[in-house]
C-alpha positions as CSV (number, residue, x, y, z in Angstrom):
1,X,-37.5,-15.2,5.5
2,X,-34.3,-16.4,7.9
3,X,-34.4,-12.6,9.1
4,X,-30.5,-13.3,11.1
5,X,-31.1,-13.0,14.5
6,X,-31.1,-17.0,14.8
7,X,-35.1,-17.3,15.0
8,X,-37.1,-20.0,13.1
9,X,-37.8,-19.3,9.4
10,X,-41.2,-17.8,8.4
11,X,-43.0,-16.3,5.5
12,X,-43.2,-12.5,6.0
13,X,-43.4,-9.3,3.9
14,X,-40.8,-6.7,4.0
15,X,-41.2,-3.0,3.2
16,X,-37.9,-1.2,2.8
17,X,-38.6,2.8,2.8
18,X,-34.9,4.6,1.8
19,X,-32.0,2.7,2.5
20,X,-34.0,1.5,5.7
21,X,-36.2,-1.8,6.8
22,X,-39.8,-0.4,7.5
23,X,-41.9,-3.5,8.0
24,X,-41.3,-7.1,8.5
25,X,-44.5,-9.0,8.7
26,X,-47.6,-8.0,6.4
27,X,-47.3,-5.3,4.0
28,X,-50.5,-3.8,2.7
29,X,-51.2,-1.8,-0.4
30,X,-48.4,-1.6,-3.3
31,X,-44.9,-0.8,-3.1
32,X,-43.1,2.1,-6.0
33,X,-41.5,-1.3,-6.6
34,X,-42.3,-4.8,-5.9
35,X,-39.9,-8.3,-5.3
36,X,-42.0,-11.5,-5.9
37,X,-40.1,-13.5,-3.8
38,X,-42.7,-16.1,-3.2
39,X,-40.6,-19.7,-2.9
40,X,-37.5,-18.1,-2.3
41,X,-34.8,-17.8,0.6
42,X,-34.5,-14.2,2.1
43,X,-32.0,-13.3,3.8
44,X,-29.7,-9.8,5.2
45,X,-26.7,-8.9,3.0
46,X,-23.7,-11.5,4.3
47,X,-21.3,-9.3,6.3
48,X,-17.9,-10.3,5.6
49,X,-15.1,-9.7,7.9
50,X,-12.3,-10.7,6.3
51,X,-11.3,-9.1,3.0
52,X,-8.1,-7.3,1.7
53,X,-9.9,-5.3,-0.8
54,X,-7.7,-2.2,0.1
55,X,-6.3,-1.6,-3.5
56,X,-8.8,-2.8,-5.9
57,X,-11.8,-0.9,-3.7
58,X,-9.8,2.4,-5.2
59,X,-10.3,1.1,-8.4
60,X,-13.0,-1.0,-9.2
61,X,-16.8,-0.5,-8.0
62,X,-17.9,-4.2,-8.8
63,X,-15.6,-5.6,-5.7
64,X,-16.5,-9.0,-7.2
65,X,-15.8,-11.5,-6.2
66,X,-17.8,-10.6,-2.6
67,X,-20.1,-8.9,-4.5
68,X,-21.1,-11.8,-6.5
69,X,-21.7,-14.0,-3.4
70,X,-24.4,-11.7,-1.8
71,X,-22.0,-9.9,0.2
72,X,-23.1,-6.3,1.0
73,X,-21.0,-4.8,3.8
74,X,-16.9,-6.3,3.8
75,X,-14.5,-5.3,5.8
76,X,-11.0,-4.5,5.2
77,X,-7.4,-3.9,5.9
78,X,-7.0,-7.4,7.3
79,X,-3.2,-9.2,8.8
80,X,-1.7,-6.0,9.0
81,X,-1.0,-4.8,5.3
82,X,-2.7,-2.0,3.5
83,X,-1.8,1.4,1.8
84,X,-2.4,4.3,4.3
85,X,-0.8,5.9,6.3
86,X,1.7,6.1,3.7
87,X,4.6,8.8,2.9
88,X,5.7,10.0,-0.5
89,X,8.2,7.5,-2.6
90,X,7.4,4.9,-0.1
91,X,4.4,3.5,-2.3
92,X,5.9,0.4,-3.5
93,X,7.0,-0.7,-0.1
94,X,3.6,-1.3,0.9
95,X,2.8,-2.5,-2.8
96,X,5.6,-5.1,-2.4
97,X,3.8,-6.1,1.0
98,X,0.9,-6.5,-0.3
99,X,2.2,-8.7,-3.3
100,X,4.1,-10.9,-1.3
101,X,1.3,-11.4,1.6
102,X,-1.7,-11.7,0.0
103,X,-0.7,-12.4,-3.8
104,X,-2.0,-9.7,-5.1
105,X,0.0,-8.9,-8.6
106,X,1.9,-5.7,-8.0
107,X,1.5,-4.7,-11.2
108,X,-2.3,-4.5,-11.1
109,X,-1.7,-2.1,-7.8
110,X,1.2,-0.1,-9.2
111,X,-1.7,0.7,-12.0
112,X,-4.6,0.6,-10.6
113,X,-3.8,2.9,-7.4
114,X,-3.8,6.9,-7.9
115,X,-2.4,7.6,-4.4
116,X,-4.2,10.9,-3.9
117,X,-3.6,10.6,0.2
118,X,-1.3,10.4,2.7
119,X,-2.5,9.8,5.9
120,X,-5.6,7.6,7.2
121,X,-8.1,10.2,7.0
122,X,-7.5,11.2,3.8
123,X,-7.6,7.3,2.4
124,X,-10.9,7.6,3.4
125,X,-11.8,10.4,2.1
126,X,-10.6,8.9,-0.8
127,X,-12.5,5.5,-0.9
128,X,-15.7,7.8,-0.1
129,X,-15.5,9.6,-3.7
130,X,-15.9,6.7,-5.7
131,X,-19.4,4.6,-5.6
132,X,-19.5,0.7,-5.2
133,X,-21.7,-2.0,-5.0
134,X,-21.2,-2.7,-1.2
135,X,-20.1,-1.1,2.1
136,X,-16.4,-0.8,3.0
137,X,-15.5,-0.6,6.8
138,X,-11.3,-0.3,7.1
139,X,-8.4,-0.9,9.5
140,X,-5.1,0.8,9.9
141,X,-2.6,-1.8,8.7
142,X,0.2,-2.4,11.4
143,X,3.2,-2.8,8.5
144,X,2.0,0.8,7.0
145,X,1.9,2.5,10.5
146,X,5.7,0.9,11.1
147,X,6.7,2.1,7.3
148,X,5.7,5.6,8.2
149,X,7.7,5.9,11.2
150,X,10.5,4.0,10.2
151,X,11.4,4.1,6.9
152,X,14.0,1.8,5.6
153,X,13.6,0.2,9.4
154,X,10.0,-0.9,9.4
155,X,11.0,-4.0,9.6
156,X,13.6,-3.7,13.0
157,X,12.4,-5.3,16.5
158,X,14.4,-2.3,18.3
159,X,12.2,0.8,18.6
160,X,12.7,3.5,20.7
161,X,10.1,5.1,22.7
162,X,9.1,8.1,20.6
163,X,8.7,5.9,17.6
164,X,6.4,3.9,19.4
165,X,4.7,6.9,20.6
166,X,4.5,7.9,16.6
167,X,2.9,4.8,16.2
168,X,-0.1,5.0,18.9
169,X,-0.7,8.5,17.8
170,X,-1.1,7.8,14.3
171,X,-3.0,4.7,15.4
172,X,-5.0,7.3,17.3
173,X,-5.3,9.6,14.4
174,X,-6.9,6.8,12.3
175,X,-9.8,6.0,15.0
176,X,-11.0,9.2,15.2
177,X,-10.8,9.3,11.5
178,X,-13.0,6.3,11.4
179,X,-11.1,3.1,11.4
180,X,-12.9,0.0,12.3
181,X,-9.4,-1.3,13.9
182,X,-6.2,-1.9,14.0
183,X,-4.4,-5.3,12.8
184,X,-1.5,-7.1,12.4
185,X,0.3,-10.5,11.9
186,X,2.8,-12.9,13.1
187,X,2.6,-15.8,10.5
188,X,5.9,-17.0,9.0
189,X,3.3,-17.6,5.7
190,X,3.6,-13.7,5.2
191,X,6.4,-12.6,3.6
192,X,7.3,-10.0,0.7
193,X,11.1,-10.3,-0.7
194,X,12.1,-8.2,2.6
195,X,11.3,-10.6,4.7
196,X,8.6,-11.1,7.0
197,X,6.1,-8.5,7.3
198,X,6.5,-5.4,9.5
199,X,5.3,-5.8,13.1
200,X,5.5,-10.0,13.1
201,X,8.3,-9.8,15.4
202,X,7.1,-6.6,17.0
203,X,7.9,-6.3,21.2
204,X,5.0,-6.2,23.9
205,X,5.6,-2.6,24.5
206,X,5.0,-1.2,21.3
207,X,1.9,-3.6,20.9
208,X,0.8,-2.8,24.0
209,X,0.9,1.0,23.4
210,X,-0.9,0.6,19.8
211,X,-4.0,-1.6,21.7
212,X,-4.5,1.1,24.4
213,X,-4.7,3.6,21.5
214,X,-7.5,1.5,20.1
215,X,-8.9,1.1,23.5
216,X,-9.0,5.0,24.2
217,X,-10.6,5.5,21.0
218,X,-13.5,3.9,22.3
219,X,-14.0,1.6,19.5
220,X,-12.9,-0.6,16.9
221,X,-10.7,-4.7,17.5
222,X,-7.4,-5.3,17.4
223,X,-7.2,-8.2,14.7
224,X,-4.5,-10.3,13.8
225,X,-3.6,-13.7,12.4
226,X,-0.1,-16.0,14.1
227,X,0.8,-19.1,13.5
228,X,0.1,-19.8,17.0
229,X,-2.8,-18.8,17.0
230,X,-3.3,-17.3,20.6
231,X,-0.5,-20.1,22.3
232,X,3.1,-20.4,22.0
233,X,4.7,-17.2,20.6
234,X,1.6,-15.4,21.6
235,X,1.7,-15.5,25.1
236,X,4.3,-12.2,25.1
237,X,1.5,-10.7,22.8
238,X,-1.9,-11.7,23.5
239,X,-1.9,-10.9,27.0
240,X,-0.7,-7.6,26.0
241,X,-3.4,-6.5,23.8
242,X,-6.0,-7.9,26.6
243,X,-4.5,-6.1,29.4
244,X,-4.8,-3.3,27.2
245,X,-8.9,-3.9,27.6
246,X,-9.0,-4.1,23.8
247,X,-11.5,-6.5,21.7
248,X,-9.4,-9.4,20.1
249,X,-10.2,-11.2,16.6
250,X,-8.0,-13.5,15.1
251,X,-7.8,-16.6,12.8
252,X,-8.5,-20.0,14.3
253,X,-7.7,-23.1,12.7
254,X,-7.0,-27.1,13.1
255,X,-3.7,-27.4,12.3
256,X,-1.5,-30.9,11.8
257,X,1.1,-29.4,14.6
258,X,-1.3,-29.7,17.4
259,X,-4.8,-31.0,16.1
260,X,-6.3,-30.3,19.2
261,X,-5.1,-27.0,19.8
262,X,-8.2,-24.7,19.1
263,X,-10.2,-26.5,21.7
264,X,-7.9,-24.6,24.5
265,X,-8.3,-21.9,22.4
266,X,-12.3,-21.8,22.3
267,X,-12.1,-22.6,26.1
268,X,-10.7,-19.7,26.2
269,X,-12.7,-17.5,24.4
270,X,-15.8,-18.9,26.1
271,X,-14.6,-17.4,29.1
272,X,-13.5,-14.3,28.1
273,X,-16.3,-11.7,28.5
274,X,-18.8,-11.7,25.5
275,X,-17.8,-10.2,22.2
276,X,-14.2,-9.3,23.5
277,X,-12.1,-12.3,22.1
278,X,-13.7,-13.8,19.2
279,X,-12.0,-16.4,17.0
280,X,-12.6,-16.0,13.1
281,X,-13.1,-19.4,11.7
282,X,-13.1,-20.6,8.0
283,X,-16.1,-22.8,6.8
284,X,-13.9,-24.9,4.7
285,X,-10.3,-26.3,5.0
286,X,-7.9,-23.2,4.3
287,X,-6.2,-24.4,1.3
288,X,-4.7,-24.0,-1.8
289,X,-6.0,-24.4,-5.6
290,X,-2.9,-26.0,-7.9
291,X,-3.4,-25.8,-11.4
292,X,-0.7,-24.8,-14.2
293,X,-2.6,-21.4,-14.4
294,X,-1.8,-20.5,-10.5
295,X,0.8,-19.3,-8.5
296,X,2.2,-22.8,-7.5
297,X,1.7,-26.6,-8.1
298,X,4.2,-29.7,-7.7
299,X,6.4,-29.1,-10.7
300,X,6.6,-25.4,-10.9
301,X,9.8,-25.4,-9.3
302,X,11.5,-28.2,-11.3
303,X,13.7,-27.2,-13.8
304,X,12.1,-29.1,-16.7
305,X,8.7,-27.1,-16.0
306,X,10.4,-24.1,-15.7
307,X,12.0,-24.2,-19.1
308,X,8.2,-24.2,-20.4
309,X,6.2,-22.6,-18.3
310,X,5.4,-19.5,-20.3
311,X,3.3,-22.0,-22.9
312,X,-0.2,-21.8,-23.0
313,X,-2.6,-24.5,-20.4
314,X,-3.4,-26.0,-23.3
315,X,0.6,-26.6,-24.1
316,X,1.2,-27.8,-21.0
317,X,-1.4,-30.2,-20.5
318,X,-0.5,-31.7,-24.0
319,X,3.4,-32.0,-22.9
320,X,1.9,-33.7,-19.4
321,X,0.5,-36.3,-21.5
322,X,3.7,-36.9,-23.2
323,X,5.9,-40.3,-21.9
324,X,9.1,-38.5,-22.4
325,X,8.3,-35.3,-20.5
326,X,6.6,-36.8,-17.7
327,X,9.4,-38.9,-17.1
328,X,11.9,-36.4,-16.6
329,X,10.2,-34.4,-14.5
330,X,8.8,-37.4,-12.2
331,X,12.9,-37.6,-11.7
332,X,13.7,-34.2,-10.8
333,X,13.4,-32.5,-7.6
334,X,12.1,-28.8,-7.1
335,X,14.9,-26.1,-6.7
336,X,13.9,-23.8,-4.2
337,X,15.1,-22.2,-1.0
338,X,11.4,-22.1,0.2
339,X,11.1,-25.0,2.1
340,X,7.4,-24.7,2.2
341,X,7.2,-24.9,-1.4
342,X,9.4,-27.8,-1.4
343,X,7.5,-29.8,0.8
344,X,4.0,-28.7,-0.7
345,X,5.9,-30.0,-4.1
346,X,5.6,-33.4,-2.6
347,X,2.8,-33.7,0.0
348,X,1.0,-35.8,-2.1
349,X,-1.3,-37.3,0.6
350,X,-3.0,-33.9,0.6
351,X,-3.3,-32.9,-3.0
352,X,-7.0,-33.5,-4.1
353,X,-8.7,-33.5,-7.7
354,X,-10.9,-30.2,-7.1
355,X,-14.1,-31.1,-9.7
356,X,-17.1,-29.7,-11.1
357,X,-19.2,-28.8,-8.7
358,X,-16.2,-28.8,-6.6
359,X,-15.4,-31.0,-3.1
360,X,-14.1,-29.4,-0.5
361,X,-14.4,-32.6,1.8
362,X,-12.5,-35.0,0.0
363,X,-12.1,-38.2,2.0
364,X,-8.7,-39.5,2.5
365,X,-8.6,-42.5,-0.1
366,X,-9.4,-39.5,-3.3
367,X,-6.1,-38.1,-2.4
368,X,-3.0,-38.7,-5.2
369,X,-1.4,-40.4,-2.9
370,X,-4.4,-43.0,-2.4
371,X,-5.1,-43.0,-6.2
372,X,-1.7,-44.1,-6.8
373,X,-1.6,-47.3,-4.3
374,X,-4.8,-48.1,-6.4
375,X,-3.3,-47.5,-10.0
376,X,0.1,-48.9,-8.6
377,X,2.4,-45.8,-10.2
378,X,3.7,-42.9,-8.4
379,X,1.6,-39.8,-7.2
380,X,3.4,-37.6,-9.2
381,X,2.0,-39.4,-12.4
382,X,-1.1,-39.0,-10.5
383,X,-0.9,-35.6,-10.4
384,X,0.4,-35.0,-13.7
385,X,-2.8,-36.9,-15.2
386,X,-5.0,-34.7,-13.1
387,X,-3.2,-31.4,-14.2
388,X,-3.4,-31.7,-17.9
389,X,-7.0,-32.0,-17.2
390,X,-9.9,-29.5,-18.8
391,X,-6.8,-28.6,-21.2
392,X,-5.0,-27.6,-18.5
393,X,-7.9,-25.2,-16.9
394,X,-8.9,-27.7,-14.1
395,X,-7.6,-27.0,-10.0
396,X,-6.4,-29.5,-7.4
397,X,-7.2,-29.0,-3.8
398,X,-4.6,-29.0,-1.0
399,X,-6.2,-28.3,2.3
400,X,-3.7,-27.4,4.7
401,X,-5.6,-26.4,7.4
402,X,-8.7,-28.2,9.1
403,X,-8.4,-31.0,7.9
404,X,-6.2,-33.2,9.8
405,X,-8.8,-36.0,10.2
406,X,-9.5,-35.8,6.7
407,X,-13.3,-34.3,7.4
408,X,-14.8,-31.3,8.8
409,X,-15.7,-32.3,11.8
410,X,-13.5,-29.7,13.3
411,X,-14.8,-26.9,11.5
412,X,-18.0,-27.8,12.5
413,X,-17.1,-27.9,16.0
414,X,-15.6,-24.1,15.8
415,X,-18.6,-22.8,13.6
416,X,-20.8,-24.2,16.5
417,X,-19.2,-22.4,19.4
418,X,-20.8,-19.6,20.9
419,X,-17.7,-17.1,20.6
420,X,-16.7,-17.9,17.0
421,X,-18.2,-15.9,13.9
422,X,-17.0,-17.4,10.2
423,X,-13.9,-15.4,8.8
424,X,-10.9,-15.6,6.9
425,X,-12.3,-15.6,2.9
426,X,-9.4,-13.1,2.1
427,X,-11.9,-11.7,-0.5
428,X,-9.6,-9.7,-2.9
429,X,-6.5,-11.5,-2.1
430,X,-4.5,-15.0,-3.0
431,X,-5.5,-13.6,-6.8
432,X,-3.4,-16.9,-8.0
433,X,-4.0,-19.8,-5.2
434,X,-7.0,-19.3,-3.0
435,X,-10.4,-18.4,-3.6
436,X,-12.3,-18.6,-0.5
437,X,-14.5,-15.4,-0.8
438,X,-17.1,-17.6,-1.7
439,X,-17.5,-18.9,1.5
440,X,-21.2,-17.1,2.4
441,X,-22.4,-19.3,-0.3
442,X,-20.9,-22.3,0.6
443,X,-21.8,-21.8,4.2
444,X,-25.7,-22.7,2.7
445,X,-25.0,-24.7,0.3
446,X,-22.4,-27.7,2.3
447,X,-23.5,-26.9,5.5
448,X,-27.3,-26.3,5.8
449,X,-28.1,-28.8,2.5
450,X,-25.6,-30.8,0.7
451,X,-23.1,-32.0,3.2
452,X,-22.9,-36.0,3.2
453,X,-20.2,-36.8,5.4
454,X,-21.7,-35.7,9.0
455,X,-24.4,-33.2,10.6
456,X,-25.1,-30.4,9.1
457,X,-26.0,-26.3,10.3
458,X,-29.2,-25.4,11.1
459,X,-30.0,-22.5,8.2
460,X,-31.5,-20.3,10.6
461,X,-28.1,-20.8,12.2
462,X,-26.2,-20.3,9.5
463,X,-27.4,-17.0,8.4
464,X,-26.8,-15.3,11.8
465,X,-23.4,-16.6,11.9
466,X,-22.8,-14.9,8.7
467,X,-24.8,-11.8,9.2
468,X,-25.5,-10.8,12.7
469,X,-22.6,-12.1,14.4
470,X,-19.8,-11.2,12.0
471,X,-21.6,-7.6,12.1
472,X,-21.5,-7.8,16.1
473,X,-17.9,-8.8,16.0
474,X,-17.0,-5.1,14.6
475,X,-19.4,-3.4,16.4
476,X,-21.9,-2.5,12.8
477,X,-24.8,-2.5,14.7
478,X,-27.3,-1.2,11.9
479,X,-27.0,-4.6,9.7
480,X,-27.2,-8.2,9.9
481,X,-30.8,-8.4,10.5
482,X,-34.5,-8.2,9.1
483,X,-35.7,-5.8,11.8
484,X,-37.3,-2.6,10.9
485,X,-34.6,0.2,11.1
486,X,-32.3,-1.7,10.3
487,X,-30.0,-1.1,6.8
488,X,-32.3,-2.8,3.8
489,X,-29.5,-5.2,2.8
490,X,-30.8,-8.5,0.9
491,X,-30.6,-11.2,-0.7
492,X,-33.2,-13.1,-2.5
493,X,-31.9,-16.6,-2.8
494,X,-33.7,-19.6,-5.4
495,X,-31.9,-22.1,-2.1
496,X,-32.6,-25.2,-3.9
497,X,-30.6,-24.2,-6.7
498,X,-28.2,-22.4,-5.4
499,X,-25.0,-23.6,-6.6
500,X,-21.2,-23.1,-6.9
501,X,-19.0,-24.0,-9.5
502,X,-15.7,-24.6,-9.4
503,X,-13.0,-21.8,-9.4
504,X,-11.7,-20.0,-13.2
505,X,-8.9,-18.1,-14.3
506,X,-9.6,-14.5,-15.8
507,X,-7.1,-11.7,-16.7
508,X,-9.3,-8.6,-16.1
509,X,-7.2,-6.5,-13.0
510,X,-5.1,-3.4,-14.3
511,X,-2.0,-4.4,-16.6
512,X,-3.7,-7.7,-17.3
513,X,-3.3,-9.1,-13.9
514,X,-4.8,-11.7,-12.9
515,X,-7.7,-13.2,-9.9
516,X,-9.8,-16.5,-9.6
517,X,-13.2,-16.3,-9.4
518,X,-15.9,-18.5,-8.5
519,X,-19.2,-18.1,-9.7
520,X,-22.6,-19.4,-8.0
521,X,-25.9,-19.4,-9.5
522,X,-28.8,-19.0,-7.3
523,X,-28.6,-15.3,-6.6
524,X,-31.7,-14.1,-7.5
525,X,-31.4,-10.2,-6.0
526,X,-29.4,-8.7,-4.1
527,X,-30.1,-5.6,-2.3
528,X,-27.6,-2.9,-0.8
529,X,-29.4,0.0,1.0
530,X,-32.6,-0.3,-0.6
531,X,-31.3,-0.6,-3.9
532,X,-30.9,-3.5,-6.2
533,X,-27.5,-4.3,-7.1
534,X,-27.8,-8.0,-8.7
535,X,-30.4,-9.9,-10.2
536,X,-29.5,-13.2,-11.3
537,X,-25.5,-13.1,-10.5
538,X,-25.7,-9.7,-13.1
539,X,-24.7,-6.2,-11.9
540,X,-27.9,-3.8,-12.3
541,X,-24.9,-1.0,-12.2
542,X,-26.8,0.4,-9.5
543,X,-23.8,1.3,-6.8
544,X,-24.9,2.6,-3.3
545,X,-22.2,1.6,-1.8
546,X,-20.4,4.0,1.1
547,X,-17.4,4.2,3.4
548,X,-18.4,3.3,6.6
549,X,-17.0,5.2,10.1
550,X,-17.0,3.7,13.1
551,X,-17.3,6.0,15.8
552,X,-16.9,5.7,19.7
């Protein structure tokens, strides 16, 4: 047992009475039900902080992929987009946001979402009538506060008082209600076909006024993700929301800008007061997955691809293969106005073959760039050759962040700091590009046992980060832990073969849209409140899942 308070492993018994933890120790006598889980890895429920399951948790009770990766508790409403408060005809506004932000297909959510509320509350109250597989704590999205009170305007930088006023009431409204926060963003990355998202350009004053709202509530964190990442462009903000005496998260990242930027950042956060400012760190390189079955890859933009791209993988792999083809497009040049796509379409010194089981710590000579010094033709062929792959199923890896020195050496330096908790798995989000919400298990399986290329995680370590401490940073204080009283969230885990395979394409959200998953094997129970949800990676269709309410 790695019980995820930090302490040394040992073998224990644990009696679970309700949805609580009654014993931890030795158990005498026989249980109404009993888990041999001699030989095997227990550990609490992974609490993940960093999802954007706000439509599909109206829909669907699985919540996979979390759910698959032992994740019991998730919370939501992440970088400031979500679907409450919302007013009437305004629905696929926030639909449109959410498409364009976190790539989810707005078809799926025009389907799947009934829209039965209006305000905060009563989103809740919505969410709360429909069982799931794991807890859901929410925020109040920063983009739907600014569509409710401004209409057409949400996205203006002008605001006059009484709209901000709107805006720390309804903000106000939600904590009460329950909400576990307020967030927001202020990345040039998030962007719908209006532009950037409500609130990225957002003055002091109204942030200012939103944070003490949060503050007053008496609890909750006021989360966001920038581009700068608590420097630069944040110094108008930042200081705003701490003045405001309000509990910061935020994304933190190595980026290629300023590769040493997050140690200032950590520095900074170690001496802030304990639990008040607390950088969310990813435990691999934020990237993207390329493949002819996502959302982008080098050629999608060239005008010989796009002639064929509605063809099967199959098609497409076989027309990669062919001299002609390849030689036109190796010619052409992407036509795009998005100048990060047209750079991505030729950033070949960062454009990875993903595998089976996949590497997320690629070392520089694997990339296309380096395969095509060796093989002395161009890195588009390169790519090209790994593309048409798998018949067109397989996925290349870009890492774009955290990985500047070609290792995760950095990572490993923010994972270790005492103020940062892991984050940033967008679990229910990036349905065509990304799909990081199996980070839990790859936070035991690289970094307490397989990684190669430098130190490790201690386990014991590992499982707080992702239990206790991600709890802690929201203020859930009745999880995270194998301490009697706490909620009985487990997982039974076979460690030595735990094991994740690469990402897969599957059609299955409303109107056909479609997700990656990633599935792992290893997952011997998992336990939400006392009550078996998984066994072996399978859903028992058991579903205790609840809303939760934070509360001053």
């Amino acid at each position: 047992m790695v019980d995820g308070t930090g302490t040394s492993a040992r073998t224990a018994d644990i009696a679970i009475d309700g949805d609580r933890i009654s014993v931890v120790g030795r158990v005498e006598g026989p249980g109404a039900r009993e888990i041999d889980a001699d030989g095997a890895l227990v550990t609490p429920g992974w609490v993940d902080i960093h999802t954007h399951y706000d439509g599909q948790a109206t829909w669907d009770g699985e919540l996979a992929p979390s759910s698959h990766h032992g994740v019991t508790t998730a919370v939501m409403g992440n970088c400031g987009v979500g679907f409450a408060p919302v007013r009437p005809g305004s629905e696929n506004f926030l639909i449109e946001l959410m498409e364009g932000v976190e790539d989810i297909p707005g078809t799926a959510l025009a389907e799947g979402i009934d829209w039965t509320w209006e305000s905060f509350a009563e989103y809740l109250d919505a969410l709360e009538a429909a069982p799931r597989t794991v807890d859901l704590a929410a925020q109040i999205p920063h983009a739907a506060v600014r569509a409710y009170v401004l209409g057409e305007r949400a996205h203006d930088y002008d605001v006059t008082d009484d709209e901000i006023a709107q805006m720390a009431r309804i903000t106000a409204e939600a904590m009460d209600a329950g909400a576990f926060g307020f967030s927001s963003s202020r990345t040039f990355l998030h962007r719908s076909r209006h532009g950037p998202v409500p609130g990225t350009h957002s003055a002091p004053d109204e942030v200012l006024a939103i944070a003490e709202a949060v503050r007053d509530s008496g609890h909750g964190v006021f989360q966001y993700v920038s581009d700068d990442q608590g420097t630069g462009g944040d110094e108008d903000w930042l200081p705003a929301i701490r003045a405001a005496g309000c509990p910061v998260t935020f994304t933190l990242a190595q980026t290629g800008v300023d590769p040493t930027a997050y140690r200032r950042i950590l520095a900074d956060a170690l001496d802030a007061e304990p639990g008040r400012y607390v950088p969310q760190v990813a435990v691999r390189p934020t990237g993207m997955l390329f493949g002819l079955q996502s959302s982008f890859h080098p050629f999608i933009a060239h005008p010989s691809f796009r002639a064929v791209a509605d063809r099967t993988p199959a098609e497409l792999a076989q027309m990669l293969r062919e001299p002609a083809f390849r030689e036109v497009l190796g010619a052409e040049q992407p036509r795009t106005r998005d100048r990060f796509a047209a750079h991505m379409a030729t950033a070949f010194h960062q454009i990875y073959r993903l595998g089976d089981p996949p590497d997320y710590e690629p070392p520089a000579d694997a990339s296309a760039e380096a395969e095509a010094r060796r093989r002395e033709c161009t890195p588009a062929e390169v790519v090209m050759d790994w593309l048409s792959e798998s018949e067109g199923t397989g996925f290349l890896f870009s890492p774009l962040g955290n990985y500047h020195d070609h290792d995760h050496g950095a990572i490993r330096e923010m994972l270790t700091h005492p103020a940062t908790v892991p984050g940033a798995g967008d679990g229910g989000a990036h349905c065509g590009l990304i799909c990081d919400a199996s980070f839990p298990t790859y936070l035991l399986t690289h970094w307490t046992r397989d990684r190669t290329r430098g130190p490790r995680i201690d386990l014991e370590e590992a499982v707080r980060l992702q239990t206790s401490a991600t709890a802690a940073a929201y203020r859930i204080w009745d999880r995270g832990a194998l301490i009697p009283g706490m909620i009985a969230d487990l997982n039974v885990i076979d460690y030595d073969g735990l094991h994740l395979h690469a990402p897969r394409m599957v059609h299955d959200l409303p109107a056909g849209g479609r997700r990656l998953l990633q599935d792992a094997d290893g997952y011997l129970h998992t336990v939400k409140s006392g009550e078996v949800t998984f066994v072996d990676g399978s859903p028992t269709g058991v579903r205790p899942g609840r809303v939760l309410r934070s509360r001053r």
